[in-house]
C-alpha positions in Angstrom: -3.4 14.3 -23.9 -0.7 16.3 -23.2 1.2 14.8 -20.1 1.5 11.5 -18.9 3.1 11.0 -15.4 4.9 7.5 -14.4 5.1 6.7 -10.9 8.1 3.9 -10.8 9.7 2.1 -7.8 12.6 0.9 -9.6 11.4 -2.8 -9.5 11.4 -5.5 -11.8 7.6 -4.5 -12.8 9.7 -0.7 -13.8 10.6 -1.9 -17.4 7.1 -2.6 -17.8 5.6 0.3 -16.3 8.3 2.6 -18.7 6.9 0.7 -22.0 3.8 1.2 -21.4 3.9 4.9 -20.7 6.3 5.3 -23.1 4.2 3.6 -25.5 1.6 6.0 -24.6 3.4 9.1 -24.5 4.4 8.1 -28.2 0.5 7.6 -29.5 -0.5 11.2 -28.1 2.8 13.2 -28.5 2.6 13.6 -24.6 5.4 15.0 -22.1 6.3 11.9 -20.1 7.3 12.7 -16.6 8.8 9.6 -14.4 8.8 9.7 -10.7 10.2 7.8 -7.7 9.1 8.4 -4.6 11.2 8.0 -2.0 11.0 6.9 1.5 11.3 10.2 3.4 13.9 11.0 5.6 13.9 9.5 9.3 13.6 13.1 10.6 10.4 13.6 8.5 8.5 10.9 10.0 9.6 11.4 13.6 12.4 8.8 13.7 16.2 10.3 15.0 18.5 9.4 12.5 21.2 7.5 14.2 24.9 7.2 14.3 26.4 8.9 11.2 26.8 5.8 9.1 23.3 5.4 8.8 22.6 8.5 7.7 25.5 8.0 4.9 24.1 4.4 3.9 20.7 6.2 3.3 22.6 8.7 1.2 23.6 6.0 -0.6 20.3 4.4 -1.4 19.1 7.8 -2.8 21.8 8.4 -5.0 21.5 5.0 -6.4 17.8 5.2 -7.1 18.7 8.9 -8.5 20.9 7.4 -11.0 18.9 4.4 -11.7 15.9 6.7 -12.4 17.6 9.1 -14.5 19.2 5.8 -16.7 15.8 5.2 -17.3 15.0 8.6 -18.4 18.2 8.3 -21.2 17.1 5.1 -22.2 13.7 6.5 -23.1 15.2 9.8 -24.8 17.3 7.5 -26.6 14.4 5.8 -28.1 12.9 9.1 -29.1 10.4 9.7 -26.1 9.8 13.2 -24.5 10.5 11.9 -20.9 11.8 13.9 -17.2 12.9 12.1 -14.2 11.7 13.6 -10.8 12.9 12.0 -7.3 11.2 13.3 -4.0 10.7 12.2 -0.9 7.5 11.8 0.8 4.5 9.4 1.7 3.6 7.5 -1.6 0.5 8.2 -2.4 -0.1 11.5 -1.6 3.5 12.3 -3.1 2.2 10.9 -6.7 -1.2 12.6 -6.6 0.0 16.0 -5.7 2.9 15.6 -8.3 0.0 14.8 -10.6 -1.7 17.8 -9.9 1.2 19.8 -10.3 2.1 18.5 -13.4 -1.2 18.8 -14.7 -0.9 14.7 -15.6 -3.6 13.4 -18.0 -3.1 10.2 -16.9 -0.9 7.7 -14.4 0.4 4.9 -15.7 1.7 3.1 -12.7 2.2 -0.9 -11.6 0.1 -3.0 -9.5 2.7 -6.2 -8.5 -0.4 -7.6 -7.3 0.1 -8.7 -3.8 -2.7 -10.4 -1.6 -3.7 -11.9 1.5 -2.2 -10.7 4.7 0.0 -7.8 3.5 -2.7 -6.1 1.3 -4.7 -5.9 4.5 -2.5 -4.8 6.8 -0.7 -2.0 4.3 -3.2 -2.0 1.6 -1.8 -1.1 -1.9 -0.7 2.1 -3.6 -2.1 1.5 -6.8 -5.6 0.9 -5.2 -5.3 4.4 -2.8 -4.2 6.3 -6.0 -6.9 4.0 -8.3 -9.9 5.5 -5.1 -8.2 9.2 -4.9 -6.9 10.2 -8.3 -8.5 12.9 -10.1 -7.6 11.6 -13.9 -7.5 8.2 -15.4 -5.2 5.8 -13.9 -3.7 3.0 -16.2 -2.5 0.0 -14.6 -0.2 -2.4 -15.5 -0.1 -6.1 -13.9 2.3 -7.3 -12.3 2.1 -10.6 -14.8 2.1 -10.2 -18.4 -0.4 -11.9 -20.2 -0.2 -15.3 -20.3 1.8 -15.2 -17.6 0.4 -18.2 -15.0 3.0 -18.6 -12.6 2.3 -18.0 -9.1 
């Protein structure tokens, strides 16, 4: 196993996701490669982008989830791990499984917070769309660590 890629969405479930992956990367002496995907821009999905300031708040939000992302990079180089950060834009899914591809991943360790009832119907879950469509192995980690019975 040579690379392992990390989609994250800067959660709480994101420390978990990291550990994992990083404890993974560590066993096989793999490249770890985190990614955030971003909501695209409003102009990519057909939306007009509004007055100025919203345009400057989303600016906002992506340089915050930049530097959040790369924090988490450092923190993981820090602890000796062979990590990249990547942010793009794009619809989730298809955005981690082409990075995948292009990667060359040997696996996706990614989070499943483990929602239910109405909203998994109506938008369904990433984690299951890349679990059905994902050429390699997918890794999952719960939402609730073991043990953990809370609602």
């Amino acid at each position: 196993m040579n690379t392992i890629l990390a989609p994250v969405d800067l959660s709480e479930l994101t420390p978990r996701v990291a550990a994992q992956a990083a404890s993974l990367s560590r066993a096989f002496g793999a490249q770890l490669w985190l990614i955030h995907v971003a909501a695209p821009d409003p102009d990519f999905v057909g939306f007009r982008t509004g007055p100025q300031y919203v345009r400057d708040h989303r600016a906002e939000i992506l340089k915050q989830e930049h530097r959040d992302l790369h924090d988490l990079r450092d923190r993981l180089r820090a602890e000796g791990i062979n990590a990249e950060a990547l942010l793009v834009q794009g619809p989730t899914t298809e955005t981690i499984l082409q990075e995948a591809a292009d990667l060359n991943a040997d696996l996706i360790v990614m989070g499943s917070h483990g929602r239910s009832g109405l909203f998994k119907a109506l938008v369904g879950s990433v984690c299951e769309q890349v679990l059905r469509e994902s050429n390699v192995p997918v890794h999952i980690v719960p939402a609730k660590e073991s043990g953990d019975r809370r609602g």
